[in-house]
C-alpha positions in Angstrom: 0.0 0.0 0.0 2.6 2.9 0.6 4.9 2.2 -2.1 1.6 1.8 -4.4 0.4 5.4 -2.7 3.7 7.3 -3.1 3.7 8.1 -7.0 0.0 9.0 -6.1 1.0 11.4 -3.6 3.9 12.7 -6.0 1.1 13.5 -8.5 -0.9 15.3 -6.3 1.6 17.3 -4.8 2.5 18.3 -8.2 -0.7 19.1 -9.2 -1.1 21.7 -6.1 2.1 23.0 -6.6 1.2 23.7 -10.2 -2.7 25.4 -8.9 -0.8 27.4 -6.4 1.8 29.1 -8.8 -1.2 29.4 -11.5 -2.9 31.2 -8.9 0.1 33.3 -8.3 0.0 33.7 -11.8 -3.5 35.5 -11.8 -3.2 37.3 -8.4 -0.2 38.9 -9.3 -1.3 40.4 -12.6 1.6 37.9 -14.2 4.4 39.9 -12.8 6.5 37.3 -11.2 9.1 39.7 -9.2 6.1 42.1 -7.6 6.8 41.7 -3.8 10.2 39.5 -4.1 13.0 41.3 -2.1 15.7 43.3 -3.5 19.3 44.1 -1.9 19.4 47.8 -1.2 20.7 49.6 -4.0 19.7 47.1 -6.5 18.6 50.0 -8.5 19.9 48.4 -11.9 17.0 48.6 -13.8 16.5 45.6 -16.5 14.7 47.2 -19.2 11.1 47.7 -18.2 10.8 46.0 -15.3 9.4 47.6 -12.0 11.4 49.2 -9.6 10.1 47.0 -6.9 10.6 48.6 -3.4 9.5 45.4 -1.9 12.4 43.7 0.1 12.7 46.9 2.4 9.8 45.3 4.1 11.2 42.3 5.1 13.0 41.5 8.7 16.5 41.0 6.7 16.5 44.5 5.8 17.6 46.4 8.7 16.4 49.7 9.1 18.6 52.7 9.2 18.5 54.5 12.5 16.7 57.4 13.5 17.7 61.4 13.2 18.8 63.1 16.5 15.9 63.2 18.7 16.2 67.6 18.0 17.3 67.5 14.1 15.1 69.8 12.5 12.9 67.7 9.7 11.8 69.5 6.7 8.7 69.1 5.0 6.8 70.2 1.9 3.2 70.3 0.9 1.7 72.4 -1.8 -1.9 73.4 -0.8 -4.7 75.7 -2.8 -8.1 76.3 -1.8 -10.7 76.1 1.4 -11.1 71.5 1.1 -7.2 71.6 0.4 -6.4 73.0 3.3 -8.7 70.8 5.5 -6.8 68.1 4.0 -4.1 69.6 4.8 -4.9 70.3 8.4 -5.7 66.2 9.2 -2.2 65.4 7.5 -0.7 67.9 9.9 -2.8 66.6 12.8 -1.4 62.9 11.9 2.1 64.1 11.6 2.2 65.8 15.1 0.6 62.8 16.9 3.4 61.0 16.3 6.5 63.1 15.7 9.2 63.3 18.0 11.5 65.8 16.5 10.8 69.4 14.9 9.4 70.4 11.5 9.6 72.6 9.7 6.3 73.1 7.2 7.0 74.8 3.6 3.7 75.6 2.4 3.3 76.1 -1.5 0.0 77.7 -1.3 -2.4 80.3 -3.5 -3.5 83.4 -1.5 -7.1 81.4 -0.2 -4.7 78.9 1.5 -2.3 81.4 3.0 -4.8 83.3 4.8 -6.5 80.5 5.8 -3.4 78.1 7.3 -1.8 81.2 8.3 -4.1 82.2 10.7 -4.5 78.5 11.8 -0.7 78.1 12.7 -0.5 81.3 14.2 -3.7 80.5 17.0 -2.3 76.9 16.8 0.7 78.0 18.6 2.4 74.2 18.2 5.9 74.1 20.0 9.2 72.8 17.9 7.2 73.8 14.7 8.4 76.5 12.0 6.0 77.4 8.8 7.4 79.0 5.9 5.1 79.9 3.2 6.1 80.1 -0.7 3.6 81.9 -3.4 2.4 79.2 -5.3 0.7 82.4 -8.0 4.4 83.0 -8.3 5.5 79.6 -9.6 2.4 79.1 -12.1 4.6 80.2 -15.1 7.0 77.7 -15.0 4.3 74.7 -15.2 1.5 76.3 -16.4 2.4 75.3 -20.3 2.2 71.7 -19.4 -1.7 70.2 -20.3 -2.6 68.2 -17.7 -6.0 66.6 -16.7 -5.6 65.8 -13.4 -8.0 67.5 -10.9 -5.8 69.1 -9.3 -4.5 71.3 -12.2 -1.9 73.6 -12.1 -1.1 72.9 -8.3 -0.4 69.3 -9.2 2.6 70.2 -11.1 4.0 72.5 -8.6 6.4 69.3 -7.1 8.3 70.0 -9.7 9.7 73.3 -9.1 10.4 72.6 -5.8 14.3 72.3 -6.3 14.4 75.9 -7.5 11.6 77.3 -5.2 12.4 76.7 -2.0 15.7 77.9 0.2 18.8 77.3 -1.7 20.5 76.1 1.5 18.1 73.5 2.2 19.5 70.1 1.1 16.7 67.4 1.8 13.0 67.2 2.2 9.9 64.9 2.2 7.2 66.3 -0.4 3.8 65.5 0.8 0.4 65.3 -0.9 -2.3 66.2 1.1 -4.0 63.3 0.9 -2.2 61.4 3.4 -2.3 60.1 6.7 0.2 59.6 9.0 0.4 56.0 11.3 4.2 56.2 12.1 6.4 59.0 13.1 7.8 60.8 10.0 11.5 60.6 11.3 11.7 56.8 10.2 10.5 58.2 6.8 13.8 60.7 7.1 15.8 58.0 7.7 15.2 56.3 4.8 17.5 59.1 3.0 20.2 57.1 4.8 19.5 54.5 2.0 20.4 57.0 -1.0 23.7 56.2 -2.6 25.6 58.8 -3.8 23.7 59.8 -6.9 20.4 59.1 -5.6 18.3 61.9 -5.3 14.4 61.1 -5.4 13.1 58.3 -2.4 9.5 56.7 -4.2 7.4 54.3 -3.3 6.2 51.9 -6.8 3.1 52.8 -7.9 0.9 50.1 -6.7 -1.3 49.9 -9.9 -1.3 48.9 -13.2 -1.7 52.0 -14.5 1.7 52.9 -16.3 1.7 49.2 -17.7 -1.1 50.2 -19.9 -3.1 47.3 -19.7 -6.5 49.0 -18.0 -8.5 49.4 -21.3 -8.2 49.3 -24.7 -6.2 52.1 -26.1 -5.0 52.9 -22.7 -1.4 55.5 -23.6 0.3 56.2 -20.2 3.2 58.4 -19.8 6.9 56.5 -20.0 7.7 55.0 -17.1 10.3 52.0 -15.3 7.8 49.2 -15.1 4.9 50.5 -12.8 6.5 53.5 -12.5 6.0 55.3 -9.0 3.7 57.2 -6.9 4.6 61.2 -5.6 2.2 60.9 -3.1 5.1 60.8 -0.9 8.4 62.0 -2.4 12.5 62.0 -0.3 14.0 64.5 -2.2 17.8 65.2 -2.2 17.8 69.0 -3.4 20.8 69.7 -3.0 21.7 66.8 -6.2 19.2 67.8 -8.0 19.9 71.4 -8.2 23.8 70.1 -9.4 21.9 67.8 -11.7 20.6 70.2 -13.6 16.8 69.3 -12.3 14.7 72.0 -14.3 16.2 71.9 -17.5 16.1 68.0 -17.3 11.9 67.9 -16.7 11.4 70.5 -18.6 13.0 68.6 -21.8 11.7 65.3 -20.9 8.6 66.9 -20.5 8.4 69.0 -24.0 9.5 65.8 -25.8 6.8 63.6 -24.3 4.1 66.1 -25.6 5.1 66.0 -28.9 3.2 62.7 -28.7 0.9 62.9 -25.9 -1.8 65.0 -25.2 -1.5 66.3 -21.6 -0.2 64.6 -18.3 -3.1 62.7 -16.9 -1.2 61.9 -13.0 0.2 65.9 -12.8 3.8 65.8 -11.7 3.7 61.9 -11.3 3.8 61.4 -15.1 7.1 63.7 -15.9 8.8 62.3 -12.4 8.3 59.2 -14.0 9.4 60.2 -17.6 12.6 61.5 -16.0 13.1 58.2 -14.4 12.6 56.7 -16.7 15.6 58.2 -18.8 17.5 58.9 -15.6 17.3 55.5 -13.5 20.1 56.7 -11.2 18.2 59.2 -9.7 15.9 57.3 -8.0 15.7 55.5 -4.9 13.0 52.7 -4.1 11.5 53.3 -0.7 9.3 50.6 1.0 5.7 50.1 0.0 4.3 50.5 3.5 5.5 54.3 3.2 2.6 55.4 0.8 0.0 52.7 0.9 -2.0 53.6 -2.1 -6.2 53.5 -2.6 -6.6 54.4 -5.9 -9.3 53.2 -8.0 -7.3 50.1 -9.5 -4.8 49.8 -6.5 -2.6 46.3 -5.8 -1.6 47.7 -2.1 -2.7 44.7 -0.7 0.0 43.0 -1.9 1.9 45.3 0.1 0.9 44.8 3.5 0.1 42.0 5.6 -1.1 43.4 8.6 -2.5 46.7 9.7 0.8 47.6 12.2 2.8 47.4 8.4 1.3 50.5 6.9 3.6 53.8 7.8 1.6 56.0 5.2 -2.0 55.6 4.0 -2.3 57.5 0.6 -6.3 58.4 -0.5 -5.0 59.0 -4.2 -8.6 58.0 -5.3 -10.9 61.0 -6.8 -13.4 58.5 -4.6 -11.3 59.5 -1.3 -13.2 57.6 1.7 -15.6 56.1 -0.6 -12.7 53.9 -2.7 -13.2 50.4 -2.4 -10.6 48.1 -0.7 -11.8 45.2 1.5 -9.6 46.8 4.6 -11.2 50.4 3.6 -13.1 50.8 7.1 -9.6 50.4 9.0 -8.4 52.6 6.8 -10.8 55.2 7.2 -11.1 55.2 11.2 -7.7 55.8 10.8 -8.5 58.7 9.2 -11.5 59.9 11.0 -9.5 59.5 13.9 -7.1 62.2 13.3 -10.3 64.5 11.4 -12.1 64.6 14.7 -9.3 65.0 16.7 -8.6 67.6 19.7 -6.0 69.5 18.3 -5.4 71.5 21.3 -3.9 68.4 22.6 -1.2 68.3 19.8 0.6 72.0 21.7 2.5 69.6 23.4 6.0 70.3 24.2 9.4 68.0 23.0 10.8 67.6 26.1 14.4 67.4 25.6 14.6 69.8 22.4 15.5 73.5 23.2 12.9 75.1 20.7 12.4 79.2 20.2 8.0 79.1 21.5 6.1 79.9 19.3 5.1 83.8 18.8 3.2 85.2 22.0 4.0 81.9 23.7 6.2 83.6 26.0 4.3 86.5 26.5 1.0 84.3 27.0 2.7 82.1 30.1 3.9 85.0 31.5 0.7 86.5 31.5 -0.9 83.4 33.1 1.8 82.8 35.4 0.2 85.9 37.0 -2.8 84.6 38.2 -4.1 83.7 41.0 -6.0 80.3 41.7 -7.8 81.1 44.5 -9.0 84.3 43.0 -13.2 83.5 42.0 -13.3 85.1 38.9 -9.7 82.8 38.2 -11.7 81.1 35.4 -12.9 84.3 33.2 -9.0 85.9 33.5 -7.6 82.1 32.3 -10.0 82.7 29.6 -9.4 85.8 29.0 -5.5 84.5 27.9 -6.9 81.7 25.8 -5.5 81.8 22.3 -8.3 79.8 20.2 -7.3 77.7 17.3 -9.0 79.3 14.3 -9.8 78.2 11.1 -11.7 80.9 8.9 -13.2 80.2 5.4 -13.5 76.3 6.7 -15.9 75.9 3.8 -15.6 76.9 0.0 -16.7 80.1 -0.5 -17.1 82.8 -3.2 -16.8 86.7 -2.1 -18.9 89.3 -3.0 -18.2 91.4 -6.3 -17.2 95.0 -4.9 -20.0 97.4 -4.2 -19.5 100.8 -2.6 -22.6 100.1 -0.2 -22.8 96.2 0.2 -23.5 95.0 3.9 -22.4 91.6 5.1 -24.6 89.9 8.2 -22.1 89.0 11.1 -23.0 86.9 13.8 -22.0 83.7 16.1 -23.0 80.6 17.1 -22.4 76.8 18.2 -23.7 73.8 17.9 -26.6 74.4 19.6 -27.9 77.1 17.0 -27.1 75.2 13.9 -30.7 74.6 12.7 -31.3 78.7 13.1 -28.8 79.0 9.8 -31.5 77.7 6.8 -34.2 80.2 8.0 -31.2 82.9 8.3 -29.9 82.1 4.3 -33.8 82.1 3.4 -34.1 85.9 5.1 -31.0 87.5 4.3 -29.7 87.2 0.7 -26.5 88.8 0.9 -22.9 87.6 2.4 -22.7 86.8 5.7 -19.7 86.1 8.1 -20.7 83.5 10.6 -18.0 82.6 13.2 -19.3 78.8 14.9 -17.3 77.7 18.8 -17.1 73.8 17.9 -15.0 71.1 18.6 -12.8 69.3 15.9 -15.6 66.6 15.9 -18.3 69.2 15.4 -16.8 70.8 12.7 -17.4 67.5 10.4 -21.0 67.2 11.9 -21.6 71.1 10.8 -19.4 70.2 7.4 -21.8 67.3 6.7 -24.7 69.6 7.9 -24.4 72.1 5.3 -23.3 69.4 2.5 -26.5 67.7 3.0 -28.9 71.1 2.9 -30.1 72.0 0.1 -30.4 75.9 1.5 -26.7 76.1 2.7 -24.6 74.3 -0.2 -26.2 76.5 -2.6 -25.1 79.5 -0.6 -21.5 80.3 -1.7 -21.2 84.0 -0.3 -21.6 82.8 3.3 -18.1 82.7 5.2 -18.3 80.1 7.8 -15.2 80.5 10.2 -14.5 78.2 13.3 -13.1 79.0 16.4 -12.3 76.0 18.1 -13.4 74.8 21.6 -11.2 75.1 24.5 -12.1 76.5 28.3 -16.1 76.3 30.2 -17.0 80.4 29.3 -18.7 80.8 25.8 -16.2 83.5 23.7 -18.8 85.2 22.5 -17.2 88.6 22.0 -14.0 86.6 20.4 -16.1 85.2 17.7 -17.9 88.4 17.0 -14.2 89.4 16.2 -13.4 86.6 14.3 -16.4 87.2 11.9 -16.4 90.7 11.9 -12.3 90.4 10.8 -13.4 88.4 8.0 -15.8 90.2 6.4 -15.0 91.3 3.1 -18.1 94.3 2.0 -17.9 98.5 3.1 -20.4 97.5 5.8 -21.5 95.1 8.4 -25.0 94.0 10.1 -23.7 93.7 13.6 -26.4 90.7 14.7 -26.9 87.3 16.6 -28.0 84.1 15.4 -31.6 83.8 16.9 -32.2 86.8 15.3 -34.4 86.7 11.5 -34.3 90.0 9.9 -36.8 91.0 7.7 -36.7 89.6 4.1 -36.2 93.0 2.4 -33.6 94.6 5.1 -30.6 93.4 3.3 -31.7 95.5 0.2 -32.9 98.3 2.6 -30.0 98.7 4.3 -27.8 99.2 0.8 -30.4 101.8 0.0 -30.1 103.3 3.2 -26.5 103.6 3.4 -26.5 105.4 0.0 -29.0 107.5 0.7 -27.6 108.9 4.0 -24.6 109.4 2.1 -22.3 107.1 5.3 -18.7 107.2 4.6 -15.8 109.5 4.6 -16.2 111.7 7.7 -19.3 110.7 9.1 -19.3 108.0 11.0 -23.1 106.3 11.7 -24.2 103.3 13.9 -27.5 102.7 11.8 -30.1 100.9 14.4 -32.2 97.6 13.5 -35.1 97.9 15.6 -35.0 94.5 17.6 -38.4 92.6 18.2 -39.5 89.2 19.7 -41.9 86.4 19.6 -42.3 83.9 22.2 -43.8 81.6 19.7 -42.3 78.8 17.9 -44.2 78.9 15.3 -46.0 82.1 14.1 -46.3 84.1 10.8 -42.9 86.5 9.8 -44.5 90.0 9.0 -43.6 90.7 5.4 -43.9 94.7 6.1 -43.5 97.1 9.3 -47.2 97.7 8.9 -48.0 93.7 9.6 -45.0 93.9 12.3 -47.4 96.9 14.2 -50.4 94.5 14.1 -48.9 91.6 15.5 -47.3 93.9 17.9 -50.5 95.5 19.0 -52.0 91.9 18.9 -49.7 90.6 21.3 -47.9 88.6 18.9 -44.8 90.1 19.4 -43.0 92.1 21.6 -40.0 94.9 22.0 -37.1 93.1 22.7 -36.1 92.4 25.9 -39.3 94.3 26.9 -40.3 92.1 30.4 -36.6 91.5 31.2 -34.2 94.0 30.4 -36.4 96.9 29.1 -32.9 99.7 29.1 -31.4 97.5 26.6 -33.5 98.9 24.0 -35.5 101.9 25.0 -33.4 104.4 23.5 -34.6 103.4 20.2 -37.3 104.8 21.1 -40.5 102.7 19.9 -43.2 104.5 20.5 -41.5 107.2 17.9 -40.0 104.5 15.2 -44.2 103.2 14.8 -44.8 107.1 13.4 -41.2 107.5 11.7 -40.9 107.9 7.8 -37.3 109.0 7.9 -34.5 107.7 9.7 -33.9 109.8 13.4 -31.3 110.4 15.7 -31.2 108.9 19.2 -29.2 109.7 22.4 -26.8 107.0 24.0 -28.3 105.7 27.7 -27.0 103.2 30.3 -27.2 99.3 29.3 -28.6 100.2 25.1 -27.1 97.5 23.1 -29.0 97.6 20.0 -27.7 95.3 16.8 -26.2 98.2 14.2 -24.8 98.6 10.7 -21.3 99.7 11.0 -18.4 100.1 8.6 -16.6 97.5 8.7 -13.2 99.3 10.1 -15.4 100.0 13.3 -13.6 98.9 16.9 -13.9 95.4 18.1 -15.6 94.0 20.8 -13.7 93.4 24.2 -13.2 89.9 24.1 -13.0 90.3 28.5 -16.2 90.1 28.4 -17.3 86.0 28.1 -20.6 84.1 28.5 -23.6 85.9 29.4 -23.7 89.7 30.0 -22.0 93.3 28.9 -21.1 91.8 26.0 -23.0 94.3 23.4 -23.3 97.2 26.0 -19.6 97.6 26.0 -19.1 97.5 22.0 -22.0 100.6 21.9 -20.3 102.7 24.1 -17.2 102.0 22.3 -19.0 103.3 19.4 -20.5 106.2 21.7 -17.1 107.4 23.1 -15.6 107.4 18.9 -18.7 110.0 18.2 -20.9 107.3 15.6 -24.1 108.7 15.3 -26.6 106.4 16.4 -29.5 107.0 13.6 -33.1 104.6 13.8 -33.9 103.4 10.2 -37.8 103.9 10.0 -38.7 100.5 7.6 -36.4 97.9 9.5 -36.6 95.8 11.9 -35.0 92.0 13.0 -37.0 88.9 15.3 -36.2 87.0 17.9 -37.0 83.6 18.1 -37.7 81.7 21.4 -35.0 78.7 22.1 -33.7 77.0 25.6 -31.7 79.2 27.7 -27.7 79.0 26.9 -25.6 77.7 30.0 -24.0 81.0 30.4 -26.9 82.7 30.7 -28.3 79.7 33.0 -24.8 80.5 35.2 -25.7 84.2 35.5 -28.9 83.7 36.9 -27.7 80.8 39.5 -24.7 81.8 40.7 -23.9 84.8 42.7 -19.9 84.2 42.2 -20.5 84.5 37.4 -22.9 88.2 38.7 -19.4 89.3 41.1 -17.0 88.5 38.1 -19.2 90.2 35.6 -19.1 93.5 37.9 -15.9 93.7 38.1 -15.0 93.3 34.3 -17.4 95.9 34.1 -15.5 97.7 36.8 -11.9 97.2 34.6 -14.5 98.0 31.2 -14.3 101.8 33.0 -11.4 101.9 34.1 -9.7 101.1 30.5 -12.1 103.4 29.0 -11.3 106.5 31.2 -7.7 105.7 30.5 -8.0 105.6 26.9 -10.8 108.7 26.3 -9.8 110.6 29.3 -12.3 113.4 29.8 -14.8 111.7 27.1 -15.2 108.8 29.4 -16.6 110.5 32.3 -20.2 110.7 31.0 -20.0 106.9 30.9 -18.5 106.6 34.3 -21.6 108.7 35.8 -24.1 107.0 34.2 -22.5 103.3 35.4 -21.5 103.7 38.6 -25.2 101.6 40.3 -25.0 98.7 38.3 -27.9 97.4 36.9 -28.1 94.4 35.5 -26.1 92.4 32.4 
């Protein structure tokens, strides 16, 4: 029986053997060396097959070691636009997480961008981290001859001008699209230059697709490339050899001799990177797949990896981004979502160990801080007082205005709590607004998917949305009004809150009425909204002042404030505004905070004042003491709609301690002002010294 079974066995082992490498055959698209380890530098290229980066992620390759724990890393991104910079932002997140050593960020950016990431860094304040920000308008006429239909456009070609466009003195740097994500600290990916032999000067990871085999679909005509070419998702660059290399003249020719033939680049920079290579072999170093884990559309990165603790860099290189298809997609994308939603307050920690110039104002801001007292009672509004929010303005796309000499742009803030307010707002007010929004990092994607999913708000591309990020127990109030007010972009502003619904014709009144009064130049007018209220949810908006005065004689509405806080808008003076045909001049008084039309150059609020109370009142006498006018326009008028009490205002009314603190910011308020005004102040100081409420 066995000697009978052996030459049966024999047979049937052969027979597997022969499925298995069939199989092999089929998995592996029929390229017999994808995944099979390479010495390092066994970057001899035989004809056209792949530069296969595989064998560095094997346990017989042993991995250079890591930078100083203080070198200074340098990387580069090229960003454009409002969504690239929220890319941009979670790639940043994911590198900080896990860094242990300094960067320095060179941002190749369009003037959107700048402002935008600008402005972020700076209220970031991030220890042992430098920006440096290149013009990327600036460097559009050196690739803008080049056809390409990649959706990224011009900015996808901007890799390649890196050599020339940033710091002459700077030698090496990783390139980074935006679309990555971080799950390893970025120094291992800097010690990969240890690899480079002499001539080396480009660190690539194989492009883990068929794509430059041009075997997708009939007629498929890639650009030239070794094999499968590579991916510039993640890029090592040696500057410093490509400068002596003669880098520009050497894609430009590469790239002028390929469109002879071709029509336009369809990958961006990625094609000519890869025509160079192609030409220039010696230039390139093969870097391990697990360092840009690709999920394109027709990605092999499976092949790459066999579990999830391999992958170093995930690469969304897909148009489809999240929605691309890959069997381990989900990990992929709570990897992902993990760093979108995260805190990135907690990322301003310091690298102990690494003497580091603080950031600008960190200094000043600990000093200040150190200051305090902790057993002082109003110790939480001073700490808050100090806090430097992250802030990230123009968070969603968004079109300005065209230039008018009397446009007015609605500014107002909000949180979470008022989001469903913004649809009725959009459907009353048809002009640019500037709406600041206090959120965490996991709020803003709840508000992004919010507005992507209305059909009122998506369609709105002159609203600004601008968010201040949460951090302390007091609501900034008077911080976001600055934030939005900052960011407005017309002549004027409609100084307002977010429970309030103006009427549907005051954003065309207002125009007329600042052209009319003739505002500007030397005369400087606070034009006052008459404010209203219902304590209704649901009732019918007046469409005229006429059906405002029945509902208000009905008991349908109210004066604002009227059974509460009564001084906060009598000196607009109601009884006259029912009669008025003409716009009328009132007198300031104690406590008026009515909601105005400004220019927009007009002072800022005091951001002391936090939470609930003084908030408005001080910003009108600002405007008092600077002699604005303070005119009632006859025809408008704004609503307030009924809602739960905010906890601020909830603090105010329950605890004695919130009232003492909000007295004596009041008390500093006057003291500042009398300082700063001198002998103008003293009407003020008279008329505040019994206080009387918020």
């Amino acid at each position: 029986m066995l000697l009978r079974g052996r030459p049966r066995a024999l047979g049937a082992a052969t027979l597997l053997l022969l499925l298995l490498l069939l199989i092999g055959f089929f998995l592996f698209g029929g390229d017999p060396n994808y995944g099979r380890p390479r010495p390092r530098g066994a970057a001899a290229f035989d004809g056209d097959q792949p530069a296969d980066p595989g064998g560095h992620n094997h346990s017989d390759c042993i991995p250079p070691p890591p930078p100083p724990k203080c070198e200074l890393l340098q990387v580069a991104i090229v960003c454009a636009g409002q969504n690239s910079s929220r890319d941009a932002v979670t790639l940043v997140k994911s590198l900080l997480f896990y860094r242990k050593n300094p960067l320095h960020l060179h941002l190749v950016t369009d003037a959107v961008a700048r402002n935008i990431l600008e402005t972020l860094f700076h209220t970031w304040m991030v220890p042992a981290v430098q920006i440096s920000f290149y013009n990327a308008d600036e460097l559009k006429p050196q690739v803008s001859w080049i056809p390409n239909k990649h959706y990224s456009g011009l900015y996808g070609l901007m890799k390649l001008v890196l050599p020339s466009a940033l710091p002459p003195d700077l030698a090496r740097v990783i390139v980074l699209d935006t679309d990555v994500t971080f799950a390893s600290n970025i120094a291992e990916l800097w010690a990969l230059f240890a690899h480079f032999s002499d001539k080396q000067a480009i660190g690539l990871v194989e492009n883990q697709s068929d794509w430059y085999l041009g075997n997708l679909w009939r007629n498929h005509r890639p650009w030239p490339a070794l094999g499968r070419g590579f991916n510039t998702g993640v890029i090592l660059l040696r500057l410093d050899r490509l400068r002596q290399a003669g880098w520009e003249q050497m894609w430009k020719l590469t790239a002028r001799r390929e469109l002879l033939t071709l029509p336009a680049t369809s990958l961006a920079d990625q094609d000519i990177f890869n025509a160079v290579i192609k030409e220039q072999p010696w230039l390139v170093q093969p870097l391990p797949c697990m360092w840009n884990v690709q999920l394109s559309d027709h990605t092999l990165a499976e092949r790459c990896y066999s579990e999830a603790s391999d992958l170093k860099v995930i690469h969304w290189n897909s148009p489809k981004k999240l929605r691309v298809k890959n069997k381990h997609v989900e990990s992929f994308r709570n990897l992902y979502l993990t760093f979108l939603e995260y805190d990135g307050n907690l990322l301003r920690r310091e690298l102990f160990g690494c003497p580091c110039p603080p950031p600008p104002g960190a200094e000043q801001l600990q000093q200040a801080l150190a200051q305090l007292e902790e057993q002082d009672a109003c110790f939480e509004f001073r700490q808050q007082q100090l806090t430097v929010h992250r802030v990230h303005i123009t968070f969603l796309p968004h079109k300005p205005p065209p230039s008018q000499p009397h446009d007015v742009t609605l500014v107002a803030q909000l949180s979470m709590e008022r989001l469903q307010m913004l649809e009725a707002l959009c459907r009353h007010w048809p002009g640019p607004m500037s709406l600041a929004l206090y959120l965490t990092d996991a709020e803003a994607q709840q508000f992004l998917r919010f507005v992507e999913t209305s059909a009122v708000l998506s369609a709105r591309q002159d609203v600004a949305y601008h968010v201040v990020y949460r951090e302390g127990s007091l609501y900034p109030i008077n911080q976001l009004r600055n934030v939005a007010l900052a960011q407005a972009l017309t002549p004027y502003v409609f100084l307002s809150d977010i429970d309030f619904l103006p009427a549907h014709s005051l954003y065309h009144y207002l125009r007329a009425s600042i052209e009319q009064l003739e505002l500007g130049g030397r005369r400087k007018a606070a034009l006052v909204v008459p404010a209203f209220e219902t304590l209704h949810y649901r009732f019918s908006f007046p469409s005229s002042k006429a059906e405002l005065l029945t509902l208000l004689d009905a008991g349908a509405l109210y004066t604002f404030r009227y059974h509460e806080w009564p001084q906060g808008h009598a000196p607009t003076d109601y009884a006259r505004w029912r009669e008025a045909q003409a716009p009328y001049r009132v007198q300031w008084a104690a406590d008026y905070e009515p909601y105005v039309v400004v220019p927009r150059d007009c002072p800022r609020y005091d951001p002391r004042f936090l939470g609930f109370g003084w908030n408005k009142v001080a910003h009108i006498i600002e405007l008092d003491v600077q002699e604005y006018e303070l005119l009632v326009l006859p025809e408008a008028f704004t609503i307030h709609l009924p809602h739960a009490p905010s906890l601020d205002i909830t603090r105010f009314r329950s605890n004695p301690t919130y009232r003492d603190c909000l007295r004596a910011l009041k008390d500093e308020f006057h003291q500042d002002l009398s300082r700063h005004y001198g002998a103008a102040a003293l009407k003020y100081l008279t008329a505040l010294q019994q206080p009387r409420g918020p």
